[in-house]
VEXDOKOL-861006 format. One line per 5 residues: number of its first residue (from 1); their letters; for each residue x negated, y, z negated of C-alpha. Coordinates in nm, 3 decimals, decimal comma. Each point is the difference from the previous one (the first is absolute). Example, Ala and Ser with C-alpha at 12.3 -4.5 7.8 and 13.67 -1.06 7.14 Angstrom:
<recs>
1> AS> -1,230:-0,450:-0,780; -0,137:0,344:0,066
</recs>
This chain:
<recs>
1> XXXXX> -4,934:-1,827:-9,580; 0,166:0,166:0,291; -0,175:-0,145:0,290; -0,351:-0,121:0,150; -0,169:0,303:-0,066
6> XXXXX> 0,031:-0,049:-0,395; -0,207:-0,317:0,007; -0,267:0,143:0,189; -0,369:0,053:-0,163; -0,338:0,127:0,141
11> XXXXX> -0,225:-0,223:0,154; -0,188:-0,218:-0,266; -0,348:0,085:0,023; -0,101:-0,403:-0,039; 0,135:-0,122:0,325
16> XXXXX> 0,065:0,289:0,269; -0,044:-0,273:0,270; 0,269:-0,240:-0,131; 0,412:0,035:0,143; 0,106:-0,244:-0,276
21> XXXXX> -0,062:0,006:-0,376; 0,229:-0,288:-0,199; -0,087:-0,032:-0,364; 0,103:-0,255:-0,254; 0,304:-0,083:0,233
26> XXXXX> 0,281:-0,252:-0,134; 0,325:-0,169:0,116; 0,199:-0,217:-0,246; 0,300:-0,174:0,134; 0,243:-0,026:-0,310
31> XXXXX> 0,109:-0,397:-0,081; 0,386:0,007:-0,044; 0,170:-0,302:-0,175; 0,373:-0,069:-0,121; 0,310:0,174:0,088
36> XXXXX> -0,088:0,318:-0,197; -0,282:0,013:0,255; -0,284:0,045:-0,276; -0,337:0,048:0,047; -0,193:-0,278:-0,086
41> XXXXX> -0,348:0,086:0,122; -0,201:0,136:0,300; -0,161:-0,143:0,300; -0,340:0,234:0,030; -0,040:-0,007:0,368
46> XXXXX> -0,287:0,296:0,003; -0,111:0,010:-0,361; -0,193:0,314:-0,017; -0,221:0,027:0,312; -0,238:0,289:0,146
51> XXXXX> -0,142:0,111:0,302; -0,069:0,248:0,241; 0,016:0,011:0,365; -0,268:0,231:0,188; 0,116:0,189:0,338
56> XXXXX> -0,040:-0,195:0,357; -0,098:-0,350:-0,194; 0,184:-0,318:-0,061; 0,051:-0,128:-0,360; 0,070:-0,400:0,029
61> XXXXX> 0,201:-0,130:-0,263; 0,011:-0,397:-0,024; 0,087:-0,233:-0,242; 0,219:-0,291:-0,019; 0,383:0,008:0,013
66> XXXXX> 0,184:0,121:-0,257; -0,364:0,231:-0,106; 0,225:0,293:0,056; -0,121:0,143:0,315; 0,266:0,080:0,154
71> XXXXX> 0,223:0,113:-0,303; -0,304:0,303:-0,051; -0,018:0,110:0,366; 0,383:-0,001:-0,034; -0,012:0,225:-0,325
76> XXXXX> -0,242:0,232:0,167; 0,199:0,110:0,331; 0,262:-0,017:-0,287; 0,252:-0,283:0,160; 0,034:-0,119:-0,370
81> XXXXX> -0,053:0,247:-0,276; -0,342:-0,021:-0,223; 0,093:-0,122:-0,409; -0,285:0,220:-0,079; -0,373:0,165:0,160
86> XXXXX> -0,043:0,237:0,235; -0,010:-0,012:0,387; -0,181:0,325:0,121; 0,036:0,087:0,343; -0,215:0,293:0,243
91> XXXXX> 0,187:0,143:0,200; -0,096:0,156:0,310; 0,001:0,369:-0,164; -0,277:-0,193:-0,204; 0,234:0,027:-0,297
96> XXXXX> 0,066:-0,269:-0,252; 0,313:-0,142:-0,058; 0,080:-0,277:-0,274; 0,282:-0,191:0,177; 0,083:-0,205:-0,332
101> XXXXX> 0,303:0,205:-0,115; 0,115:0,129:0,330; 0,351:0,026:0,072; 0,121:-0,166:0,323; 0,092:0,355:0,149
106> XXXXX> -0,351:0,101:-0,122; -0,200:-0,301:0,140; 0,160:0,089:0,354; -0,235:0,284:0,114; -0,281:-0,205:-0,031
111> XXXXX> 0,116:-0,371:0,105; -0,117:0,111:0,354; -0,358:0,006:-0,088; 0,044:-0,377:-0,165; 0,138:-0,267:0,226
116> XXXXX> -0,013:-0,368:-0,055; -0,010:-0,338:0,271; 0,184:-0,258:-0,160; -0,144:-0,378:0,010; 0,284:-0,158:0,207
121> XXXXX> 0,100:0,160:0,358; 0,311:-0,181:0,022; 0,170:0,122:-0,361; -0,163:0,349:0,098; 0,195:0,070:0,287
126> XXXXX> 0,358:0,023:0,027; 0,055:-0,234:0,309; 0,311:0,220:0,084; -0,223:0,319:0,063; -0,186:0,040:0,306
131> XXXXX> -0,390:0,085:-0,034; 0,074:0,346:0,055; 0,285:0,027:-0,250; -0,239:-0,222:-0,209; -0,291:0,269:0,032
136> XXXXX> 0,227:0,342:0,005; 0,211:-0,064:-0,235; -0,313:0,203:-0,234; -0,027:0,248:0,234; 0,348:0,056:-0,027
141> XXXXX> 0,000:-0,013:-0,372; -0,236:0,230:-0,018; 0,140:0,328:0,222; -0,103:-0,139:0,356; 0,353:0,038:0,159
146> XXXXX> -0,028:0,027:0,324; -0,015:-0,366:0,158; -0,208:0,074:0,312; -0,244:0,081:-0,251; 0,019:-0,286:-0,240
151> XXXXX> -0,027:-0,202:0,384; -0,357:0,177:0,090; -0,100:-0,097:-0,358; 0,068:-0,343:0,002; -0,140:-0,034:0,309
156> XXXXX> -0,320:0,147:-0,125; 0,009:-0,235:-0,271; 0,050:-0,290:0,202; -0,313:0,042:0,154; -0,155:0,099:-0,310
161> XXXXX> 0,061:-0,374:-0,115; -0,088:-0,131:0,391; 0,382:-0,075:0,075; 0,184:0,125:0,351; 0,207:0,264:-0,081
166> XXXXX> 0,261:-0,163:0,245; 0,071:-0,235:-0,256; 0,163:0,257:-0,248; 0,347:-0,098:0,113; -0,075:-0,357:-0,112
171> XXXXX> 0,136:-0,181:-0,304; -0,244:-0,147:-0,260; 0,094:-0,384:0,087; -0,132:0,095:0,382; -0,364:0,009:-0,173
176> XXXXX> -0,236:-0,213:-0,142; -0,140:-0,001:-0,360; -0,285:0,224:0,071; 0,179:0,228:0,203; 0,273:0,016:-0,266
181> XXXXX> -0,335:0,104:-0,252; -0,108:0,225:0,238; 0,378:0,204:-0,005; -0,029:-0,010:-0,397; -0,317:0,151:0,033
186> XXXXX> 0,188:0,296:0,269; 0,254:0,063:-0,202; -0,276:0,027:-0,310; -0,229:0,256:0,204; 0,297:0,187:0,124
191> XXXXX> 0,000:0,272:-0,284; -0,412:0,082:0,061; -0,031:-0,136:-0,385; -0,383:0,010:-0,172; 0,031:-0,296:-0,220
196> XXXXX> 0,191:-0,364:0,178; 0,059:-0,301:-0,273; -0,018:-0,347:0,213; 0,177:-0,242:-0,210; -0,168:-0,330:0,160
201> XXXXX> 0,048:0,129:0,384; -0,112:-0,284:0,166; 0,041:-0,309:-0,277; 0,351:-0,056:0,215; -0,197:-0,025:0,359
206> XXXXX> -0,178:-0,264:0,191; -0,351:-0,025:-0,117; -0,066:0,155:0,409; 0,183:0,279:-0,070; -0,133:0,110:-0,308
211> XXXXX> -0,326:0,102:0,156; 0,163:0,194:0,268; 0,221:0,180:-0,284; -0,336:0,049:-0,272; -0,154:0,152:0,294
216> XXXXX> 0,255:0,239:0,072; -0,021:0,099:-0,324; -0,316:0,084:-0,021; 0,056:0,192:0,367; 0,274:0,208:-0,151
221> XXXXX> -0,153:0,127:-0,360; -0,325:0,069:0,223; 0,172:0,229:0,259; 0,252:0,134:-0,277; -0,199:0,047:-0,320
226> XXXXX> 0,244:-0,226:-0,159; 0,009:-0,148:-0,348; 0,023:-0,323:-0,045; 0,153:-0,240:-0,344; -0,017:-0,397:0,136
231> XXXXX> 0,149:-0,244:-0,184; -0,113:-0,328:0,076; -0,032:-0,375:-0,116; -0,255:-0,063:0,266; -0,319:0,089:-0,121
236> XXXXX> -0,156:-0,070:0,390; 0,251:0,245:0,125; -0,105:0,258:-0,289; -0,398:-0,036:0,094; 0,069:0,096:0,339
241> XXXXX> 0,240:0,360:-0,061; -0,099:0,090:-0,367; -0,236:0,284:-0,141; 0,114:-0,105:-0,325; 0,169:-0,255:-0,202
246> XXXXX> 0,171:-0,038:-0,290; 0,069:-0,330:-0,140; 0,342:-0,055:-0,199; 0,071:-0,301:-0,284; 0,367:0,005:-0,158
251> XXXXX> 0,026:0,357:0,007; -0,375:0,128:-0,022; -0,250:0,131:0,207; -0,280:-0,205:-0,134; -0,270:0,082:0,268
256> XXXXX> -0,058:0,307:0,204; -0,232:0,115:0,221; -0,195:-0,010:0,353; 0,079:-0,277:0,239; -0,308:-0,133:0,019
261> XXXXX> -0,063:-0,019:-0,378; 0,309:-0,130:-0,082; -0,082:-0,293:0,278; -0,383:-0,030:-0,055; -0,033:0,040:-0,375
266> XXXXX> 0,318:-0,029:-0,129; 0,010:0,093:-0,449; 0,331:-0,165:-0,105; 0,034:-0,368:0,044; 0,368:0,048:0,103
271> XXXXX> -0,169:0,177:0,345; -0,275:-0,275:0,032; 0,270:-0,273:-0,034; 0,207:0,166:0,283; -0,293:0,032:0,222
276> XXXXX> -0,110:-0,382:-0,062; 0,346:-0,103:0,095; -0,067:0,169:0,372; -0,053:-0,272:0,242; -0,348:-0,037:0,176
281> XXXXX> -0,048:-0,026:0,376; -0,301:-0,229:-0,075; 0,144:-0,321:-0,232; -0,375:-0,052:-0,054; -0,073:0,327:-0,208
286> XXXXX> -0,032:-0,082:-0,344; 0,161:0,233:-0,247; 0,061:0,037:-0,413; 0,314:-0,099:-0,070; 0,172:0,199:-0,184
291> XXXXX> 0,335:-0,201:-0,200; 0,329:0,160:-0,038; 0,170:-0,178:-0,279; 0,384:0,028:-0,057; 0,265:0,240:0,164
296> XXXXX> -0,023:0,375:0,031; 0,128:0,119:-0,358; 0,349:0,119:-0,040; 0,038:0,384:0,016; 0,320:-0,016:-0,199
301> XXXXX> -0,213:-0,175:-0,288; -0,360:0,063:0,050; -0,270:-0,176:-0,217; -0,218:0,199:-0,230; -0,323:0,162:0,054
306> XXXXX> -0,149:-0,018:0,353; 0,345:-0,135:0,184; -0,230:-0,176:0,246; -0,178:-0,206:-0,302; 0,214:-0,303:0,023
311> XXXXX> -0,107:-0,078:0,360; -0,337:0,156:0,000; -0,327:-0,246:-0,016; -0,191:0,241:-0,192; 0,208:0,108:-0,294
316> XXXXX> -0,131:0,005:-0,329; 0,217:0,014:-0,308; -0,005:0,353:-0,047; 0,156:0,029:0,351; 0,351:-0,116:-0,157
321> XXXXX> -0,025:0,273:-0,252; -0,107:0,320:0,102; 0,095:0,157:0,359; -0,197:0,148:0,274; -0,045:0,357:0,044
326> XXXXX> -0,115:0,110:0,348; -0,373:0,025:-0,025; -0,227:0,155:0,245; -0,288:-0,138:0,185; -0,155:0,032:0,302
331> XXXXX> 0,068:0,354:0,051; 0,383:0,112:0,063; 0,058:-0,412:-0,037; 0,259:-0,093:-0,284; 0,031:-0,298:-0,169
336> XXXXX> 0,254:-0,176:-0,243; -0,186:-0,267:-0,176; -0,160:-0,091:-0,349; -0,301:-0,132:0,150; -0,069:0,178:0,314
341> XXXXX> -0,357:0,073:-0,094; -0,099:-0,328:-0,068; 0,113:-0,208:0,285; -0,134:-0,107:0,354; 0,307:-0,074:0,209
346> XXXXX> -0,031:-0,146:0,370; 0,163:0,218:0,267; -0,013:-0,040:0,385; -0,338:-0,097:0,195; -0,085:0,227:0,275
351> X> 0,117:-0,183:0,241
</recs>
């Protein structure tokens, strides 16, 4: 392999509208024990996952800690490197690029077109940069040398996120939370990229703030065309900003598909059990509960079978023996469970 070019392929005729294609995608972390430092074991932290991501939508993916969301969005900008799968990327020539076994001199042509915002504002940001060190510092990187320049495109940017471009001299302490997102989010857009991974944006803000940030969002990737991958915990937070959503358990995407089937008709009881734990803004509302027994299973020793079967309230014996293969249902819907055709699961009323 001698560069980008000789991982490129045509255009798959099944999915010309998609910008992201990740199939059967895995990360093992290795176990090391003793002073001869041997491996032990693995930790599966995304344990053979698919999914594809269409152009100008947002793909949610949610889970509980430790599912593995953020060690897969990781993997596909290609912060960490993938134990295995393949992470296909479109690039804007409308070529396809699998960014698995890239080199880093190889990845570097196209990490302009993938940017990421980072869940925590204040680690993001080196507090001894100013915002517009903070925000050129990728323009520089990437052939923009003169530094009136880089100064008209921060400014731009700054008003892009609805910040005063006065306040690029300032230091990161000078601003609050939100304002701190809203740089991450500057620096992220700088570059003009077609596909942004949010790693929890707005998990770190004041509950006031997150609107404002959601909604600015959903302002940018309208008046940009952008792409958007959200991770999120907060399933209230992924109604309001997802097309999409994928829903992870110890490694797995056990659920996929639109929004409002995932929240109105959920098919694996893992997804109705996260939307029954959502509080209710009326304590009157009646609902099915929906127990969650035990702890989420170990990904370093997963059980047999269906990993979810330990915890789940409808698994039968054979869920402990044989394991889910993503069916689908429901159109382009796909669905990780033994008995997905056979049960009725409660998701979220209309109101």
């Amino acid at each position: 392999m001698t560069g980008p070019a000789a991982a490129e392929s045509p255009t798959p005729d099944n999915g010309p509208s998609n910008i992201l294609e990740v199939r059967d995608l895995r990360k093992h972390f290795p176990i090391r024990v003793g002073f001869a430092n041997r491996v032990r074991g693995h930790v599966r932290a995304v344990d053979g996952i698919s999914f594809d991501v269409r152009q100008g939508e947002t793909l949610a993916l949610v889970g509980e800690s430790g599912s593995g969301k953020t060690t897969a969005v990781r993997c596909v900008v290609r912060a960490l490197d993938p134990t295995a799968g393949e992470i296909r990327f479109r690039t804007e020539s409308g070529r396809w690029i699998d960014l698995s076994g890239l080199s880093r001199r190889e990845l570097r042509p196209l990490r302009p077109q993938m940017q990421m915002v980072f869940q925590d504002p204040r680690s993001s940001l080196n507090p001894r940069m100013t915002v517009l060190d903070i925000i050129g510092e990728p323009l520089l990187l990437n052939g923009m040398k003169n530094r009136n320049d880089r100064i008209d495109r921060v400014e731009e940017l700054l008003r892009l996120v609805r910040l005063r471009p006065e306040y690029m001299r300032r230091f990161p302490h000078a601003f609050s939370g939100g304002q701190r997102q809203r740089i991450g989010i500057a620096r992220a857009l700088a570059l003009n990229p077609r596909l942004v991974i949010a790693d929890e944006p707005v998990s770190a803000l004041d509950v006031s703030v997150q609107a404002q940030t959601l909604n600015l969002l959903l302002e940018l990737q309208e008046e940009l065309g952008l792409t958007y991958i959200f991770v999120a915990h907060d399933l209230s937070v992924v109604k309001h900003i997802s097309d999409r959503v994928a829903v992870m358990y110890v490694g797995k995407v056990v659920e996929i598909g639109e929004r409002d089937q995932v929240f109105f008709n959920p098919k694996h009881p893992y997804t109705a059990a996260l939307l029954n734990a959502v509080p209710r803004t009326d304590p009157r509302a009646g609902r099915t509960r929906i127990p969650l027994r035990g702890e989420v299973a170990d990904p370093a020793d997963p059980p047999s079978g269906c990993y979810f079967h330990p915890r789940c309230a409808y698994a039968i014996e054979r869920c402990g023996a044989e394991t889910p293969v993503a069916e689908v249902v429901d159109g382009e819907r796909r669905v990780e469970c033994l008995r997905v055709g056979e049960l009725e699961l409660p998701g979220v009323t209309s109101g």
